[in-house]
DRENFI-100641 format. One record per residue (C-alpha): residue number from 1; residue in three letters; x, y, z. Coordinates in steps of 0.2 Angstrom, whole numbers, plus 2048, in hexadecimal, padded with zeros to 3 digits. Layout:
% residues N
    nr   rest     x     y     z
   NUM    ALA     X     Y     Z
...
***
This chain:
% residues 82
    nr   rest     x     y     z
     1    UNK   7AE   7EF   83B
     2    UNK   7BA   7F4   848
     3    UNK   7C5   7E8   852
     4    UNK   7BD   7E8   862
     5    UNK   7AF   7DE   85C
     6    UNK   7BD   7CF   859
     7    UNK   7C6   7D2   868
     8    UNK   7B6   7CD   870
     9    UNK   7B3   7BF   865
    10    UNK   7C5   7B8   86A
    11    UNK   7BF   7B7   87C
    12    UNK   7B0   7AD   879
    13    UNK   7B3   799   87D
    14    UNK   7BA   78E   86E
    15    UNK   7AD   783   872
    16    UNK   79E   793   871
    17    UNK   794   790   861
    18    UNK   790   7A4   860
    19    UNK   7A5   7A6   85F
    20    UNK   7A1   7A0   84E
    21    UNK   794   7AA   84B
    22    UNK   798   7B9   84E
    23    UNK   7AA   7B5   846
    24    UNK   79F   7B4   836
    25    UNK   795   7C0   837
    26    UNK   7A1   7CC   83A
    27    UNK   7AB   7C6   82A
    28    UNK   79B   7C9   81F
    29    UNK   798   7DB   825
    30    UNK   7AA   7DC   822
    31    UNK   7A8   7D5   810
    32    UNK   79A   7E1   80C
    33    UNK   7A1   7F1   812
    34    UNK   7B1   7EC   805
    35    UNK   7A4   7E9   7F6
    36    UNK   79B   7FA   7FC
    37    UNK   7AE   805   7F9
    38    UNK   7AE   80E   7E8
    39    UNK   7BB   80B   7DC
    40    UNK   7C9   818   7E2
    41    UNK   7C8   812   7F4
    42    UNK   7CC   801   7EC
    43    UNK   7DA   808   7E2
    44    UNK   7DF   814   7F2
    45    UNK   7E0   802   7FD
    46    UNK   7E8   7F6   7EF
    47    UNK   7F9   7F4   7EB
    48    UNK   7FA   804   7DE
    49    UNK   7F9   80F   7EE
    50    UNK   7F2   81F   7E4
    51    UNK   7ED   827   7F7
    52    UNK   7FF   824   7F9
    53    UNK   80E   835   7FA
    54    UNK   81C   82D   7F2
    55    UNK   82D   83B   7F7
    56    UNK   83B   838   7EC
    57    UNK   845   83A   7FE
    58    UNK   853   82D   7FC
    59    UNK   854   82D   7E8
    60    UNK   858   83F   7E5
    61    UNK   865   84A   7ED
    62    UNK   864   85D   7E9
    63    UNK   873   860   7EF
    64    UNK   87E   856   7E4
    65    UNK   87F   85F   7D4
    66    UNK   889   858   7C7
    67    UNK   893   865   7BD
    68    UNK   893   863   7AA
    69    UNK   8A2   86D   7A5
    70    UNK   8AF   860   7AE
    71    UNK   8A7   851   7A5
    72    UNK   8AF   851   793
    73    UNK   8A3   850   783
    74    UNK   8AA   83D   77F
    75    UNK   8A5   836   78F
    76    UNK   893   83F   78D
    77    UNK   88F   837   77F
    78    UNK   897   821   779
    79    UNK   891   81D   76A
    80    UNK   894   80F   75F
    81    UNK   899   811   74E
    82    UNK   893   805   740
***
């Protein structure tokens, strides 16, 4: 269903009863075309977003390395003792 098809539905008059029919009918071919997806286009659509390229962009940055040797054993490691 492509949006033309309501854009010429908006024009018609409030008071034209084929307004409302086409309105519904374009709803049903649109409910129909959603029960005719497979599963992984569901998933791909939904809120999981598996079609999705997650980037760790703004969580990583390469060029910060921290250096070990400067960091002392005890502050490495806090545990408690019993």
């Amino acid at each position: 269903m492509n949006h033309d098809y309501f854009k010429n539905v908006q024009q018609l008059s409030h008071e034209d009863d084929r307004r409302y029919l086409l309105l519904m009918r374009g709803l049903r071919i649109i409910h129909e075309e959603r029960k005719q997806r497979s599963l992984l286009q569901k998933l791909k659509k939904s809120k999981h977003r598996l079609g999705k390229n997650i980037e760790a962009q703004g969580w990583v940055n390469p060029s910060k390395k921290i250096d070990r040797a400067q960091i002392s054993p005890t502050v490495l490691v806090k545990t408690v003792s019993p």
